[in-house]
C-alpha positions as CSV (number, residue, x, y, z in Angstrom):
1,X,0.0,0.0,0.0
2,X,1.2,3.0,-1.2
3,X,0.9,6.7,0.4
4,X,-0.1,9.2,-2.0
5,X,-0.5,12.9,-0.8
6,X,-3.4,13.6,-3.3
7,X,-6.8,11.6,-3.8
8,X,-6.7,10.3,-7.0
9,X,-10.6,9.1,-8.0
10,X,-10.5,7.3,-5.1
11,X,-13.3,3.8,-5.3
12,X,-13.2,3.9,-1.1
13,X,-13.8,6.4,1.2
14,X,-13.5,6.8,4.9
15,X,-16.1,9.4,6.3
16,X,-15.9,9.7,10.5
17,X,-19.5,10.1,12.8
18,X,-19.3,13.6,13.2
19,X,-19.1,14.8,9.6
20,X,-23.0,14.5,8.5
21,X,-26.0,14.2,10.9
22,X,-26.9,11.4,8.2
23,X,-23.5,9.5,9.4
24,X,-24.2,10.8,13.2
25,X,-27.3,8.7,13.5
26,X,-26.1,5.6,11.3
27,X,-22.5,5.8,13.4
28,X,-24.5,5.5,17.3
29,X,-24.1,1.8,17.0
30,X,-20.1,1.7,15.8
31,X,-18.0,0.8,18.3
32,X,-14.4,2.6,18.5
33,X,-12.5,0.8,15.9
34,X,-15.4,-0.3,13.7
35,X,-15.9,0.0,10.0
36,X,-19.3,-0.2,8.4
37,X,-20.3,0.2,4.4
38,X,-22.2,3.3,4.4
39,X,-23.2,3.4,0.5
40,X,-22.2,1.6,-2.5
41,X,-22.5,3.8,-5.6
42,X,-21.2,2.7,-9.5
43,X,-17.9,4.4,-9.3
44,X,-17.3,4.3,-5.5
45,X,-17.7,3.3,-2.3
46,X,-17.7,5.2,1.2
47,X,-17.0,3.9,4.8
48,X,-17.8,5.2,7.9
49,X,-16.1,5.0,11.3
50,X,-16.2,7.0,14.8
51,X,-13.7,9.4,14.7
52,X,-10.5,8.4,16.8
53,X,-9.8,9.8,20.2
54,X,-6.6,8.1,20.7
55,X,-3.6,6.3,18.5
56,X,-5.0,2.5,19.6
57,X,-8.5,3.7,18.1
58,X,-6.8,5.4,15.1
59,X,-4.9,2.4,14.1
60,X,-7.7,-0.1,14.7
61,X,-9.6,2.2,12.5
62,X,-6.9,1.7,10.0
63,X,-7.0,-2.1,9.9
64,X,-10.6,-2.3,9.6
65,X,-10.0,-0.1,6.7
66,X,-7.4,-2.6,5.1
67,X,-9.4,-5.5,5.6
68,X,-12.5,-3.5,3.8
69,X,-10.6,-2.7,0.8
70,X,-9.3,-6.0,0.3
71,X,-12.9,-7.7,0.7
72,X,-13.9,-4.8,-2.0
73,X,-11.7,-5.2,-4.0
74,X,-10.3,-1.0,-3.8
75,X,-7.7,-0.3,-5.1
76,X,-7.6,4.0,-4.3
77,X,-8.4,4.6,-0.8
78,X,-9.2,8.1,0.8
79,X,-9.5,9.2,5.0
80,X,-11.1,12.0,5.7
81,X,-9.2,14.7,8.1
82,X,-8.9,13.0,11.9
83,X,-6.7,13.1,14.8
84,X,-3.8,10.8,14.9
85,X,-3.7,10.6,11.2
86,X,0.1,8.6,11.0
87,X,-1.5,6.0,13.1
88,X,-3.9,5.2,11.2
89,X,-2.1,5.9,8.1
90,X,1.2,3.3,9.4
91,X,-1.7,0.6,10.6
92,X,-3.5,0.6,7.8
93,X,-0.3,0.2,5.5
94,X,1.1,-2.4,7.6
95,X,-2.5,-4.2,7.6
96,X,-2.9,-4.2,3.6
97,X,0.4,-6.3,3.2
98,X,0.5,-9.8,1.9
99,X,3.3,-12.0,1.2
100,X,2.1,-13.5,-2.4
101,X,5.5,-14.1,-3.5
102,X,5.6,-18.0,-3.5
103,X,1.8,-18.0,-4.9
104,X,1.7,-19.6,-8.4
105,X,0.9,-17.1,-11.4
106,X,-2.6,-16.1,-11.7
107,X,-3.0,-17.7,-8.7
108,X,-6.7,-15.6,-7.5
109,X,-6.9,-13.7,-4.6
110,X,-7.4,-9.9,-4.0
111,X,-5.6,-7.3,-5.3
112,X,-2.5,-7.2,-4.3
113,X,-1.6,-4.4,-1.4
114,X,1.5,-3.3,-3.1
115,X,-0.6,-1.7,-5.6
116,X,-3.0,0.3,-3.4
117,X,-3.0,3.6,-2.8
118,X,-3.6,5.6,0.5
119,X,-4.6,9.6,1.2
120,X,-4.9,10.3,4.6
121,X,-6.5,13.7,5.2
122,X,-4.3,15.9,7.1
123,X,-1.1,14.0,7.2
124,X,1.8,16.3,7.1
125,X,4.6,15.9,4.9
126,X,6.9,14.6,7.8
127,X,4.6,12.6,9.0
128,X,4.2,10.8,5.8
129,X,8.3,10.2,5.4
130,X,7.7,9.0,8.9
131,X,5.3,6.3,8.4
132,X,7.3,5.1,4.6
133,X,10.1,4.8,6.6
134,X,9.1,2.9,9.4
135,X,6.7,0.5,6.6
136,X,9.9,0.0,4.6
137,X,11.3,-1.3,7.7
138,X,8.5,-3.6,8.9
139,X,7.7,-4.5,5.3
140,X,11.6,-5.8,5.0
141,X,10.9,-7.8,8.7
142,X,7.5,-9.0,7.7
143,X,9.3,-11.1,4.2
144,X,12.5,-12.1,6.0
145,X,10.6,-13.4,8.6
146,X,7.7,-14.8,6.2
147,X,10.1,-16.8,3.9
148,X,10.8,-20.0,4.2
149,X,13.8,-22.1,5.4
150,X,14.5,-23.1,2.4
151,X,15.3,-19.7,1.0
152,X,16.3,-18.0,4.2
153,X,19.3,-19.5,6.0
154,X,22.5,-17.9,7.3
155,X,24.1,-17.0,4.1
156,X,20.9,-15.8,2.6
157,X,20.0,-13.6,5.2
158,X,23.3,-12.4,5.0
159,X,23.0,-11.5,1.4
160,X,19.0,-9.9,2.2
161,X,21.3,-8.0,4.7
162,X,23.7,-6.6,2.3
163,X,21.2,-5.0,0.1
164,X,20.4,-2.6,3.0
165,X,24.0,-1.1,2.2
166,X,24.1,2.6,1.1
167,X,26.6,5.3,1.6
168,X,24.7,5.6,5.1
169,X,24.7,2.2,6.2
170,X,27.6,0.0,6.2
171,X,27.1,-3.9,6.2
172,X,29.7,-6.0,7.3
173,X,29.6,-10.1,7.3
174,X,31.6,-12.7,9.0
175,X,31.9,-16.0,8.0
176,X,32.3,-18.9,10.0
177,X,36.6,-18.7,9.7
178,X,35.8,-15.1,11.2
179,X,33.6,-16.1,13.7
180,X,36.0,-19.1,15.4
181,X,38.7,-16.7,15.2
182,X,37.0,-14.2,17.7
183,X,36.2,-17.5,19.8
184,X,32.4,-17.6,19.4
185,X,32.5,-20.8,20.0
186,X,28.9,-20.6,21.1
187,X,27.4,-19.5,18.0
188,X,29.9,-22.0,16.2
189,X,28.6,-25.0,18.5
190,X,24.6,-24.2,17.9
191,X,25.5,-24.1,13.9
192,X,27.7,-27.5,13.7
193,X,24.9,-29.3,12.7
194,X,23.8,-27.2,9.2
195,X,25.7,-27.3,6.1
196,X,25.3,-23.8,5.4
197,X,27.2,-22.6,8.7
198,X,27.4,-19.5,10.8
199,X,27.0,-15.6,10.0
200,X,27.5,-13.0,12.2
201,X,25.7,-10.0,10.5
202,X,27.0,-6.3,11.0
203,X,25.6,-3.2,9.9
204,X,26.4,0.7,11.3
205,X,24.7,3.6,10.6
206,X,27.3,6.2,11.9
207,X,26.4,9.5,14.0
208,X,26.3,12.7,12.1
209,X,28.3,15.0,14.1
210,X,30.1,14.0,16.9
211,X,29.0,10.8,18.4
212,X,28.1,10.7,21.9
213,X,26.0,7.6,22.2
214,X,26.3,4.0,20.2
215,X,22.8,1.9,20.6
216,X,23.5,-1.8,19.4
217,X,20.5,-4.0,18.4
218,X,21.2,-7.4,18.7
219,X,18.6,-10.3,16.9
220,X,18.4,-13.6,17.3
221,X,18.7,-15.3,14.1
222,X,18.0,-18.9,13.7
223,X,16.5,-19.7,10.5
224,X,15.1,-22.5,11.5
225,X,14.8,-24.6,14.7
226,X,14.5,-28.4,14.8
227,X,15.4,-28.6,18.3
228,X,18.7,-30.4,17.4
229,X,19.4,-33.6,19.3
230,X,16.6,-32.5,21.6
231,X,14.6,-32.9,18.9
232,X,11.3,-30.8,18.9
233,X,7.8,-32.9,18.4
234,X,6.7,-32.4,14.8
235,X,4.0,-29.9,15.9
236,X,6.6,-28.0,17.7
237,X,8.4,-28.0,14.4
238,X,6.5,-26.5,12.5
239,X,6.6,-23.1,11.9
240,X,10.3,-22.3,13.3
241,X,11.4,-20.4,10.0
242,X,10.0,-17.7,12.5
243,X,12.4,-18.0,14.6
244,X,14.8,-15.9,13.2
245,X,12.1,-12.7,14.0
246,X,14.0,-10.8,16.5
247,X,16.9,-10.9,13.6
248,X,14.4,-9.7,11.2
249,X,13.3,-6.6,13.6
250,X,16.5,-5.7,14.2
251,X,17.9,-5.8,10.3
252,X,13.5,-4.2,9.3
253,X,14.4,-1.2,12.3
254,X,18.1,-0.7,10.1
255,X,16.4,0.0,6.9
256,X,13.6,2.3,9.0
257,X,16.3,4.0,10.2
258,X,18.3,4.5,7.1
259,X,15.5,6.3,5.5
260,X,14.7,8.4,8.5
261,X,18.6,9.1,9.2
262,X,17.5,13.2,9.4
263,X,15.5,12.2,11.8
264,X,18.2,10.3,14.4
265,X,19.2,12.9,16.5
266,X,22.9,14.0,15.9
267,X,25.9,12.3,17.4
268,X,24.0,8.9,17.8
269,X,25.2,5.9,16.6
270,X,23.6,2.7,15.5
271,X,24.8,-0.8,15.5
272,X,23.3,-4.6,14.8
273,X,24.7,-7.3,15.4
274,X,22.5,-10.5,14.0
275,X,23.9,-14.0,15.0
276,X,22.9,-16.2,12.4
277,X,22.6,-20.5,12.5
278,X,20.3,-23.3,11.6
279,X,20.1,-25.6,14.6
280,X,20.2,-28.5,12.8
281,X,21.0,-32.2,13.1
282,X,24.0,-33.7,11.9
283,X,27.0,-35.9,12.5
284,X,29.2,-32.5,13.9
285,X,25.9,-30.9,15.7
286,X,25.7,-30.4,19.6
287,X,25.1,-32.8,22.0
288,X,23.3,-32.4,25.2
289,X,26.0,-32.4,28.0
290,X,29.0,-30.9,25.3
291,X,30.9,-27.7,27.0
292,X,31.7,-24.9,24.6
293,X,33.3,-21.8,25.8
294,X,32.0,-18.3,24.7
295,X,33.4,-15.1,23.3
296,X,33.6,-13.8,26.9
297,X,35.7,-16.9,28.3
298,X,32.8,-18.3,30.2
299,X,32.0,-21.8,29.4
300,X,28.5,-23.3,29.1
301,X,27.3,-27.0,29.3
302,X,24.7,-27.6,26.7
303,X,21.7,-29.2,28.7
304,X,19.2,-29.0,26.2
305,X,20.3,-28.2,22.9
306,X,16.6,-26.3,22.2
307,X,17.9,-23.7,24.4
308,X,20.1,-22.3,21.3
309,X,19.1,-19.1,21.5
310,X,20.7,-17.9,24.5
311,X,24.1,-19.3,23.3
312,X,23.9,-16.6,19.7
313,X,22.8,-14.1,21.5
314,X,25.5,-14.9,23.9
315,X,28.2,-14.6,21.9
316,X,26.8,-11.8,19.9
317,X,26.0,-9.9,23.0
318,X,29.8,-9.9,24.0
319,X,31.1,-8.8,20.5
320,X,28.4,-5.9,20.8
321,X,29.8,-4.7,24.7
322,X,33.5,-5.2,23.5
323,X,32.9,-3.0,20.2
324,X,32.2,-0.2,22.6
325,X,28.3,-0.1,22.7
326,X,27.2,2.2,25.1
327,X,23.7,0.4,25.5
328,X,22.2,-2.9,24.7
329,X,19.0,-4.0,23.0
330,X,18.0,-7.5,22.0
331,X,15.2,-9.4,20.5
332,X,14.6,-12.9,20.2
333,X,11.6,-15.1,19.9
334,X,13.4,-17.1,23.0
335,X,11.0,-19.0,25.4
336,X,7.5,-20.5,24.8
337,X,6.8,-20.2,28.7
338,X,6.6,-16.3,27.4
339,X,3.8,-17.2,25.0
340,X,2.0,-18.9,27.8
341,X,2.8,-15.3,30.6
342,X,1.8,-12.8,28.1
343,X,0.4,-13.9,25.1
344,X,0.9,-13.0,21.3
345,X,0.2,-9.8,21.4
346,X,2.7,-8.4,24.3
347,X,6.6,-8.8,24.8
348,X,8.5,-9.3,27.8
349,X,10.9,-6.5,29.3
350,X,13.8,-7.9,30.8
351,X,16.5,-4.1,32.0
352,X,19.2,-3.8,34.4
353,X,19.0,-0.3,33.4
354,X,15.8,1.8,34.6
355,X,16.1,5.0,32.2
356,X,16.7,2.3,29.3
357,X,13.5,0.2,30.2
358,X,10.9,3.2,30.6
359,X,12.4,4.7,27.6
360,X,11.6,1.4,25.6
361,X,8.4,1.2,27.6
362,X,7.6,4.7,25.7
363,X,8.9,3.6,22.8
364,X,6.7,0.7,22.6
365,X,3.8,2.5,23.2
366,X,4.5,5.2,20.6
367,X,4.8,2.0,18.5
368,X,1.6,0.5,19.5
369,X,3.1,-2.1,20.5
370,X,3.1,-3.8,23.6
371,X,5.8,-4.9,26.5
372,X,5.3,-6.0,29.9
373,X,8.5,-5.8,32.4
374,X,9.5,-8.8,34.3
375,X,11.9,-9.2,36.9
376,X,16.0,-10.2,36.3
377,X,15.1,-12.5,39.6
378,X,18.9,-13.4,40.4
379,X,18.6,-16.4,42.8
380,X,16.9,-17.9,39.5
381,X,20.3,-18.2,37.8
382,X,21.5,-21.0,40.2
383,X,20.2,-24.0,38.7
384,X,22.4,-23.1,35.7
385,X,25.5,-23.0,38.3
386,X,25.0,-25.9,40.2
387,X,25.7,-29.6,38.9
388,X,27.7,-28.9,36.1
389,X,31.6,-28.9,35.2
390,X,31.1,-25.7,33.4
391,X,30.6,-22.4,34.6
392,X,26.9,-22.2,33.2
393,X,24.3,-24.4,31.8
394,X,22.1,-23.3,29.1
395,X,18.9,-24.6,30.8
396,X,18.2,-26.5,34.1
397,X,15.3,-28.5,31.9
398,X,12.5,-26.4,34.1
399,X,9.7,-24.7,32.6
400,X,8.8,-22.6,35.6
401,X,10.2,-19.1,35.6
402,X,12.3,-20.1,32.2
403,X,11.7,-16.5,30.6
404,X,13.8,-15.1,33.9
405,X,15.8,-17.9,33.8
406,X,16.9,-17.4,30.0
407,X,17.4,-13.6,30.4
408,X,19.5,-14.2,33.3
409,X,21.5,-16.2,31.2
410,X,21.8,-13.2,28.8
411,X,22.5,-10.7,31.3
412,X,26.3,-13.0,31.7
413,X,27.4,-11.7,28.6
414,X,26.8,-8.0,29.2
415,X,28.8,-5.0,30.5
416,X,26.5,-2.5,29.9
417,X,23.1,-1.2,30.1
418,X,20.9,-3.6,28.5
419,X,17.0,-4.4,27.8
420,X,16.2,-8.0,26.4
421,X,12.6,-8.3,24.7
422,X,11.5,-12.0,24.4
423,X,9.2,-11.9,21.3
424,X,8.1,-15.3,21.2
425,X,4.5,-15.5,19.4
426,X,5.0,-11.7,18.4
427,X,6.6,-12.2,15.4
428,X,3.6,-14.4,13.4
429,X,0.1,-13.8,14.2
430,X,-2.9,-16.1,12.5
431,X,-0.1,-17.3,10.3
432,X,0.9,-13.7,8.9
433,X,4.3,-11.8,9.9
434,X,4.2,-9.2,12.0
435,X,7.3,-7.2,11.4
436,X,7.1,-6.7,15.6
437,X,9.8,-4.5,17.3
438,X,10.5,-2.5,14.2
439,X,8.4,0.2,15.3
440,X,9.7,0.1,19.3
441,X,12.8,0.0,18.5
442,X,12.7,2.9,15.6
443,X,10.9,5.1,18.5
444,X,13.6,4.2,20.9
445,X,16.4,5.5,18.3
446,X,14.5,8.5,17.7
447,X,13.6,9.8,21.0
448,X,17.4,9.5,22.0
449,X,17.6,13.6,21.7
């Protein structure tokens, strides 16, 4: 869906409540959020919604929209003036998208949401850069993290990671020869297993002026996920192609930010840092009791090789506070029990930092997206002490408190103030990307004035 700053004949319009006293009385029954088809005429069609009294109505309102034009087959859509016009503008962008790359030709379905177009009364002209940027970043999350495994692995991502390069953003990759020589031996032990190998994935979009601040983003990126050794069930399976989508937020929030890069306030820098592997099974793959040693010296006995996660974003976590990060962001779809304490819809907020967490907290809600802070619960790290040769384990094979647990884990690796969102189930709802933590994170980089 394309934003157009003129209507062009448009075949749907959006009308709110309060602009006719016709609308008034057919709109006392709509319900914040709702869309209903006011008339159908030969050459158009016109919508009507209340008018929005806050950004989580506006971009419900612009969903509902979405889903409309799609059912109608529009293919020009135009808002009428409201409040909180980018929110409904970025929602109902973000809503229009579908991934109909892998359909075959003439396969039927509606038009396709590339090819729509969108005037939102009373969106400004930085608003509107605003909202492209940010959908060029979550449209870039939403098809990394919507192919499949067999097109995304390690070195393809790393080549979908490349083509974000521009005299603004720099893209470095390390192979797996570069990664054993910086002794990453935890991201080297979780990819054993896959032909393809390890990629550690770096991109920089340097401070104009002096810099005074470097923000890292670190993703988890596992292309896919069969449990290794401890092999998943083959419901459990199914589906892990997502589990690379805290990688795919962190490279979709790079290309945000490389459009908006007038917008990142001067003398801050920003870094990503994905750690990409298949966890796969294969004669050199991990075993469960193996002992690896990390980029930070500390060793960790592999318990459960599901737990993989933890050991990327271990060793990627290090590279990040020993390149000179000043703070620490990272995403990963990391622990079902999450999915089971919050749901799809909201992410959990591990900080040791408070000004770091309530400025994400902000972020996210800016976004509208959701987080929900839980506790970095120390006397939770000793099961992964005790009864083992190593100075960690990567999981005492307990499900209760394993989100806390996890992040613990994490928070050995770091130097610096640091925030870990778990993402699992936000990065796929009813079967559709999501693109989640592009727009947090954006807001975080952006508020940093």
């Amino acid at each position: 869906m394309h934003l157009t700053t003129q209507p062009s004949s448009p075949d749907l319009t959006l009308h709110f409540a309060a602009s006719t006293d016709a609308a008034g009385r057919v709109g006392q029954s709509l319900k914040p959020g709702e869309l209903r088809l006011l008339a159908r005429h030969e050459a158009h069609d016109e919508a009507l919604a209340l008018a929005p009294t806050t950004p989580a109505d506006a971009r419900e309102v612009g969903r509902a929209l979405a889903k409309l034009a799609r059912e109608l087959g529009a293919s020009a859509l135009s808002v009428d003036e409201c409040d909180f016009p980018a929110a409904l503008a970025g929602a109902a962008a973000a809503a229009g998208w579908q991934d109909r790359r892998y359909k075959g030709e003439g396969a039927a379905g509606a038009l396709e949401s590339g090819e729509m177009q969108l005037h939102v009364s009373g969106l400004s002209e930085a608003e509107r850069r605003r909202v492209e940027g940010l959908l060029r970043g979550v449209t870039f999350a939403r098809e990394l993290t919507s192919a499949p495994a067999n097109v995304i692995n390690p070195a393809t991502l790393a080549r979908e990671a490349r083509r974000l390069a521009s005299e603004h953003l720099q893209v470095e990759v390390w192979d797996e020869s570069d990664i054993q020589a910086r002794g990453m031996g935890l991201l080297l032990a979780v990819a054993a297993g896959s032909e393809t190998g390890p990629r550690l994935i770096r991109l920089t979009l340097p401070a104009r002026g002096q810099r005074r601040k470097v923000i890292a983003l670190v993703g988890k990126g596992i292309t896919f996920d069969t449990g290794g050794y401890s092999l998943k069930a083959a419901a459990g399976m199914y589906g892990m192609k997502n589990d690379m989508g805290g990688a795919a937020a962190v490279l979709g929030a790079m290309a945000a930010l490389s459009e908006l890069r007038e917008q990142v306030p001067e003398g801050v820098e920003v870094r990503a840092y994905v750690a990409a592997a298949e966890n796969m099974v294969g004669p050199r793959a991990m075993r469960p009791g193996d002992i690896y040693r990390a980029a930070n010296g500390k060793t960790v006995e592999v318990t459960n090789t599901d737990a993989e996660g933890r050991l990327v974003l271990g060793d990627a976590l290090t590279v990040a506070c020993d390149e000179g990060a000043t703070e620490i962001i990272d995403l990963a779809t990391l622990t079902g029990v999450k999915v089971s304490a919050l749901g799809n819809d909201m992410a959990a907020l591990f900080c040791n930092d408070r000004a770091l967490a309530a400025g994400l907290a902000q972020a996210a809600e800016s976004a509208g997206e959701m987080v929900w802070e839980l506790p970095l619960h120390r006397p939770y790290l000793r099961g992964y002490q005790k009864d083992t040769l190593a100075d960690l384990k990567n999981s005492d094979m307990q499900p209760a408190g394993a989100s806390i647990k996890a992040a613990l884990f994490l928070q050995e690796f770091v130097t610096r103030p640091w925030a870990h969102l778990d993402i699992a189930g936000n990065a796929e709802k009813d079967s559709v990307a999501t693109g989640w933590g592009v727009g947090t994170l954006v807001e975080y980089v952006l508020a940093q004035g």
